[in-house]
KEKE-3310 file (N, C-alpha, C; in steps of 0.2 Angstrom, whole numbers, plus 5000, padded with zeros to 4 digits):
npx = (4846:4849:4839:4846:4858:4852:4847:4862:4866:4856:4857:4874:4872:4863:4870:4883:4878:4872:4887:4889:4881:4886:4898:4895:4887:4896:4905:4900:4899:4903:4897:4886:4892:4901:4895:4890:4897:4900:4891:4890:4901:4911:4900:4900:4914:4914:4906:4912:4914:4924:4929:4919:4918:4930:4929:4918:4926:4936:4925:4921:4933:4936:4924:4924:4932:4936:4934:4944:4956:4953:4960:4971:4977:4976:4986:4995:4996:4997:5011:5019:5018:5030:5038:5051:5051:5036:5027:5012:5006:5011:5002:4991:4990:4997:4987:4973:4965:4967:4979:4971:4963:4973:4973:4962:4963:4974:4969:4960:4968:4974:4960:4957:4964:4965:4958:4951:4945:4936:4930:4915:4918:4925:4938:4954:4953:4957:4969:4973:4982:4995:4987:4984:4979:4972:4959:4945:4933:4930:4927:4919:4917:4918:4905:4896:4891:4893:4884:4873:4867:4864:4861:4868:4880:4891:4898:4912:4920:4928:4945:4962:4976:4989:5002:5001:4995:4983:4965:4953:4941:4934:4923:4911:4904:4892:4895:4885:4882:4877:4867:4860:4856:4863:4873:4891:4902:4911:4918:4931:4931:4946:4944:4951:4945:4944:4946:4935)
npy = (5007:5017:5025:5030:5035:5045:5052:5056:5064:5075:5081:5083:5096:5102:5106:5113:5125:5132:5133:5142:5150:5156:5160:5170:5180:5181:5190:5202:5209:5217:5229:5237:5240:5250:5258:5265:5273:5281:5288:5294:5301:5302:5310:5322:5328:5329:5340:5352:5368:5373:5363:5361:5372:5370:5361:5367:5377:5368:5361:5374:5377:5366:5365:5365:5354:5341:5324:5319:5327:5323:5311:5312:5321:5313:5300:5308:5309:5297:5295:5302:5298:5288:5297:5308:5321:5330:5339:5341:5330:5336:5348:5346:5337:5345:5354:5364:5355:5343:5344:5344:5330:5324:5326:5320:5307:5303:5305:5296:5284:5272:5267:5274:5271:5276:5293:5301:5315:5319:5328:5333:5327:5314:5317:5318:5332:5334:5323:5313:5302:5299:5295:5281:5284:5298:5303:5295:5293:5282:5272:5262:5268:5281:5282:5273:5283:5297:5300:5292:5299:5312:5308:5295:5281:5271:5253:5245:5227:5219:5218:5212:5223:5224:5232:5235:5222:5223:5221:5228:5239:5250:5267:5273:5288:5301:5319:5333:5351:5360:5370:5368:5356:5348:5337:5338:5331:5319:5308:5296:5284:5273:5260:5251:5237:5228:5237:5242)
npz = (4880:4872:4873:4885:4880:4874:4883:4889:4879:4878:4893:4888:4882:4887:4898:4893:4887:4896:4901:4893:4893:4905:4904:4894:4904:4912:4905:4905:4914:4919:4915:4918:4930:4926:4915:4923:4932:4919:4922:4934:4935:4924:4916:4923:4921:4906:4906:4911:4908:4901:4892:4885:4879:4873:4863:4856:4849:4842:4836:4824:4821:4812:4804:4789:4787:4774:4772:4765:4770:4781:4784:4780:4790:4799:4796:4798:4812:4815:4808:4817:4831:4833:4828:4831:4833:4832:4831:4829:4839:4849:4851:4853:4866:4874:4877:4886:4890:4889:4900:4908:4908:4910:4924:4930:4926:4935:4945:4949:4954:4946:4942:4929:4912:4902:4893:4883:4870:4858:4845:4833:4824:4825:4831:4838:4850:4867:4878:4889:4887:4873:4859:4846:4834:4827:4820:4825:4820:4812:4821:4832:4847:4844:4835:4840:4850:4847:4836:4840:4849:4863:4876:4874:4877:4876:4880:4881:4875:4888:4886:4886:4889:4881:4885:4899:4904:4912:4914:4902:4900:4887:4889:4883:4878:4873:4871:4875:4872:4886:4884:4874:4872:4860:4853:4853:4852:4859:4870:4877:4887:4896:4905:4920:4924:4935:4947:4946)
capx = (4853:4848:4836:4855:4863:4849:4847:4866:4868:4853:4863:4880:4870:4859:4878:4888:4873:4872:4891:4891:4879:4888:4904:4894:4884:4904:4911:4895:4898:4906:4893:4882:4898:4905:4887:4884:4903:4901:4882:4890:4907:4912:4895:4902:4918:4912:4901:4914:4912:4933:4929:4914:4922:4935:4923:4914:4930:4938:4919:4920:4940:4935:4920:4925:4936:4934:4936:4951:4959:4955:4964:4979:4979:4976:4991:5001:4998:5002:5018:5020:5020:5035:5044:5057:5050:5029:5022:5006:5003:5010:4999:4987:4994:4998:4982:4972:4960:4973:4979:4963:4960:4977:4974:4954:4967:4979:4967:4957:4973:4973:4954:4957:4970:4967:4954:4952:4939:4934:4925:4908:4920:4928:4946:4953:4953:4963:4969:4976:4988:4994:4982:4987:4976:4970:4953:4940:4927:4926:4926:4913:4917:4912:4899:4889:4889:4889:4878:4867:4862:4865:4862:4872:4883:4893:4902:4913:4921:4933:4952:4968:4981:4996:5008:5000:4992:4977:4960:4950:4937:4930:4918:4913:4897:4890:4894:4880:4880:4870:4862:4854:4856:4865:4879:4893:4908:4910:4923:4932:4937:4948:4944:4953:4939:4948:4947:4926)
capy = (5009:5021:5030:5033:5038:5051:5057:5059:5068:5080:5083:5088:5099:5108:5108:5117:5129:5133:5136:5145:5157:5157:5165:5176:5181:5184:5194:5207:5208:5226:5235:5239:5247:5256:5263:5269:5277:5285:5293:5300:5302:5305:5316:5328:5330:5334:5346:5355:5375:5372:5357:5362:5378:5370:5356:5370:5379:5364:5360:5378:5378:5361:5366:5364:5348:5338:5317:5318:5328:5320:5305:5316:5321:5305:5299:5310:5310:5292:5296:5306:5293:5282:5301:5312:5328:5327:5346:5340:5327:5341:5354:5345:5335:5351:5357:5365:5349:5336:5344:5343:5326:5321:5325:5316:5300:5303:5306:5290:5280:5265:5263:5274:5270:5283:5294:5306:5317:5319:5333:5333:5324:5311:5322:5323:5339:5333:5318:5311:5298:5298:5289:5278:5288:5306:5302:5291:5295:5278:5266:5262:5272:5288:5279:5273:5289:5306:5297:5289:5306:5316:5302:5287:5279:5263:5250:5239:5223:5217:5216:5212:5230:5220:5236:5235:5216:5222:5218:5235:5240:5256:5266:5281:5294:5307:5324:5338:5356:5360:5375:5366:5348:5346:5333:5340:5327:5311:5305:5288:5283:5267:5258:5245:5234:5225:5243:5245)
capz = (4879:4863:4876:4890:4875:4871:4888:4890:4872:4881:4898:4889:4877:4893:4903:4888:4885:4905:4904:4890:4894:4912:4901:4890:4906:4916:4900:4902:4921:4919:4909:4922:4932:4920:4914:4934:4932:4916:4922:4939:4935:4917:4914:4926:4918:4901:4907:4912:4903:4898:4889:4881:4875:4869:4855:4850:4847:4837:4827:4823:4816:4809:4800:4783:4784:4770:4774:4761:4773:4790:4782:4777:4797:4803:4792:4799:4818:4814:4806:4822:4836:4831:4826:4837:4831:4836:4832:4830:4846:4856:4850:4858:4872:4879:4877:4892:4890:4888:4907:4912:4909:4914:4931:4929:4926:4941:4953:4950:4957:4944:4938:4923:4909:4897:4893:4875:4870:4852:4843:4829:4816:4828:4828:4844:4855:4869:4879:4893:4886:4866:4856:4839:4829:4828:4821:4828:4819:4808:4826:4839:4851:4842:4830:4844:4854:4845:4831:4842:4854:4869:4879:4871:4882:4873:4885:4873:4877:4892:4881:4891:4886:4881:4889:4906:4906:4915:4910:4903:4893:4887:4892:4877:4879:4870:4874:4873:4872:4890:4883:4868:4871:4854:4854:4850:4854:4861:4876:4878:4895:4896:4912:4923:4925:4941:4949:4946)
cpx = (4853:4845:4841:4857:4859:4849:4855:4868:4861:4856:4869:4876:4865:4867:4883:4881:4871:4880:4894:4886:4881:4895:4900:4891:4892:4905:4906:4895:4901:4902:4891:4887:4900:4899:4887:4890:4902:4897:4885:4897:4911:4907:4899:4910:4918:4906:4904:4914:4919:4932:4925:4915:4927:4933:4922:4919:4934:4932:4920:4927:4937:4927:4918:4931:4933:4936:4941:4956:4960:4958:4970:4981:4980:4981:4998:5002:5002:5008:5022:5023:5025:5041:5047:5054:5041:5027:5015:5002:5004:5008:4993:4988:4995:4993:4979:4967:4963:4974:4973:4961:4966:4976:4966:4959:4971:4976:4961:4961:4973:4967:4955:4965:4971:4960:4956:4945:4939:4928:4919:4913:4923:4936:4948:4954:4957:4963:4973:4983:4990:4992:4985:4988:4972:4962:4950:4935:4924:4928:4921:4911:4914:4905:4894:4888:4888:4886:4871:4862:4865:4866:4866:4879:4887:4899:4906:4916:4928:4939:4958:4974:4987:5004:5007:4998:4984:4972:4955:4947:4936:4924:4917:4903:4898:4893:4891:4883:4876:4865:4856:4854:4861:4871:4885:4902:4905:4916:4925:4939:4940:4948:4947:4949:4940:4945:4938:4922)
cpy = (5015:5027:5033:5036:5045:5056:5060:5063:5074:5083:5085:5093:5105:5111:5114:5123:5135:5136:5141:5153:5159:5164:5171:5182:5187:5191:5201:5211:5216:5232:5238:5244:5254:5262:5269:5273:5282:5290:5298:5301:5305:5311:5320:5331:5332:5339:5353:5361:5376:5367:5358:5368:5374:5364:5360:5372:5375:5360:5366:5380:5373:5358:5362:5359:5343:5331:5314:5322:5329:5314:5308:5318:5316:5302:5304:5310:5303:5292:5299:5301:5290:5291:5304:5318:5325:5335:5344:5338:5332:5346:5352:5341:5339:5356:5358:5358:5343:5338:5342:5335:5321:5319:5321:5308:5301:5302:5301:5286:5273:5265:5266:5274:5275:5285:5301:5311:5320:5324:5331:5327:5317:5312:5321:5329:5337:5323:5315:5306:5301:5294:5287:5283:5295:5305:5295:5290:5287:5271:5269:5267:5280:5287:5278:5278:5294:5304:5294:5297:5308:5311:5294:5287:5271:5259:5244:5234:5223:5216:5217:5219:5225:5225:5234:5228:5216:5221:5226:5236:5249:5260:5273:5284:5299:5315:5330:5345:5359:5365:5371:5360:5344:5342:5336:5337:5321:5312:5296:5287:5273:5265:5251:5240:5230:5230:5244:5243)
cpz = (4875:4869:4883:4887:4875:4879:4892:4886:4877:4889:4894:4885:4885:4896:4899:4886:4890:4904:4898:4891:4901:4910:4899:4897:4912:4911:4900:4911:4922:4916:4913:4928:4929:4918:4919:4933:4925:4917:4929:4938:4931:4913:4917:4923:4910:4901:4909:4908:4899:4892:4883:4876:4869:4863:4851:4847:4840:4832:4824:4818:4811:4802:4792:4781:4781:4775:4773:4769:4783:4788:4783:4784:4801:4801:4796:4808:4818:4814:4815:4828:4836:4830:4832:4837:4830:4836:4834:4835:4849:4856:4856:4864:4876:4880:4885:4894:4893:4896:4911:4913:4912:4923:4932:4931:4934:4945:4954:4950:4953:4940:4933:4920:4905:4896:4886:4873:4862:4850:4838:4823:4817:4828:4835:4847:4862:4874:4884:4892:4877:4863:4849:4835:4830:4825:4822:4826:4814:4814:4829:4842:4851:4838:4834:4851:4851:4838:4832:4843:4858:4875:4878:4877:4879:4877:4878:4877:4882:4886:4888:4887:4887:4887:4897:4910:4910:4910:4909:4898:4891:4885:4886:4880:4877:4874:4873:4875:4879:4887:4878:4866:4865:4856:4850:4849:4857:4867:4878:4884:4895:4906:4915:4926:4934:4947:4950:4953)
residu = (UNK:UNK:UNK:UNK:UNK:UNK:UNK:UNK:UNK:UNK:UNK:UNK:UNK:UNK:UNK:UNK:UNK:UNK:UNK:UNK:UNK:UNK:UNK:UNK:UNK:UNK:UNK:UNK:UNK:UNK:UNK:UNK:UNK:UNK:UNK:UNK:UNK:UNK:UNK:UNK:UNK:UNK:UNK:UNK:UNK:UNK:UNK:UNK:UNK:UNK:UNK:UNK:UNK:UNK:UNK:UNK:UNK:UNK:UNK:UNK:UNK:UNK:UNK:UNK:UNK:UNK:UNK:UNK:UNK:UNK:UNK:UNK:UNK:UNK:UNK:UNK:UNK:UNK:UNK:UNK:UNK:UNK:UNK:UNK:UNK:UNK:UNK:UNK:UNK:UNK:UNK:UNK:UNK:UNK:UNK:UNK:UNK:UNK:UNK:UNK:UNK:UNK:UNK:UNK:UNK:UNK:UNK:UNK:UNK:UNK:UNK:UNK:UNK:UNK:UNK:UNK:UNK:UNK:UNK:UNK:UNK:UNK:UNK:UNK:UNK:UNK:UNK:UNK:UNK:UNK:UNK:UNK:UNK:UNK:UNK:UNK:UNK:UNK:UNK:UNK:UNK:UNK:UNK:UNK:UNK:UNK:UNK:UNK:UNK:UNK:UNK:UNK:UNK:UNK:UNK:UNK:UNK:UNK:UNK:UNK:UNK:UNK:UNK:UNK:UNK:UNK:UNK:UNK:UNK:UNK:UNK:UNK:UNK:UNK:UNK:UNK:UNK:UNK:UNK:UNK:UNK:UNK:UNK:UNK:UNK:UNK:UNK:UNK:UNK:UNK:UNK:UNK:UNK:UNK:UNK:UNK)
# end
C-alpha cells in the first residue's frame, strides 16, 4: 500500500513536471519566429541611410543630456499623451522616420502592432504609434540591445494588448552604424504573435 502511494506521489510529480515544462516550452514557441523576422525583416529596415542619419543626428543633439534632464523630458512627453496641446509627440510623430516606419506597420497587414526606434540614450527618434514614454532607456528592450552589442537581438515575453486583445510580444535589436559597426540605437517592433 505505502509502496502505490509512493509510486502514485512519483507519477503526479513526473505528470506536473511534463506539463509544466509542456507550458514553459508553448510560451517560448515565438522566439525562434520572431528572431528569423527581426534578422531578415527588421535588419533591413534599420539599415536604411534615412534612419541611420537621422540616430546620429539625434546622439549628436543629444550629446550633452544629462539624466536629470531625460527625466524632466520623460515627464513631459507623459504629461503630453492624456494633453490636447502635444508639441513635443508631434515633433516627432511627424518626423520623416516616424512616416517611415508607419508605412513598415501598414504594409505588414496585422503582424505588426507598433514599432519605435530609439537613439544612444534610449530617447525616441521616431515611431509608428504614440509610445507611453519617451525614454526607454531604463527597460529591457533597450538594455538588452544597444548595451549588449551590434548584434543583440531580445525577444520578450507573449502579453495579451488589453486595446486590441491579441496576443503580442516584442521583438527589440541593436542598431549599428554600417560603416563602423558601432551600435548606435536600438528598435522595438511589437508583433502579433498569431500573425508569425
Amino acid at each position: 500500500m505505502a509502496q502505490a502511494r509512493g509510486i502514485n506521489f512519483i507519477s503526479t510529480v513526473i505528470i506536473a513536471s511534463v506539463a509544466s515544462f509542456s507550458a514553459a516550452q508553448a510560451a517560448d514557441d515565438h522566439v525562434g519566429p520572431a528572431t528569423a523576422f527581426a534578422k531578415s525583416t527588421i535588419a533591413k529596415w534599420v539599415s536604411d541611410p534615412m534612419v541611420i542619419k537621422a540616430i546620429k543626428a539625434q546622439n549628436a543633439k543629444n550629446a550633452s543630456m544629462s539624466q536629470d534632464q531625460i527625466i524632466k523630458a520623460d515627464k513631459k512627453w507623459r504629461k503630453e499623451v492624456d494633453a490636447s496641446s502635444k508639441p513635443m509627440i508631434s515633433a516627432i510623430i511627424k518626423n520623416s522616420v516616424s512616416k517611415y516606419l508607419v508605412k513598415k506597420k501598414n504594409a505588414a497587414k496585422g503582424t505588426i502592432t507598433e514599432v519605435f526606434i530609439m537613439d544612444n540614450k534610449g530617447l525616441n527618434v521616431g515611431q509608428s504609434d504614440v509610445t507611453s514614454d519617451y525614454w526607454q532607456g531604463d527597460e529591457a528592450k533597450w538594455k538588452k540591445t544597444y548595451l549588449v552589442g551590434p548584434s543583440a537581438i531580445f525577444v520578450d515575453d507573449v502579453e495579451q494588448d488589453e486595446s486590441t486583445q491579441q496576443m503580442q510580444s516584442q521583438v527589440s535589436m541593436s542598431i549599428k552604424d554600417p560603416k563602423t559597426n558601432a551600435v548606435i540605437g536600438a528598435i522595438t517592433v511589437g508583433i502579433n504573435v498569431d500573425e508569425l
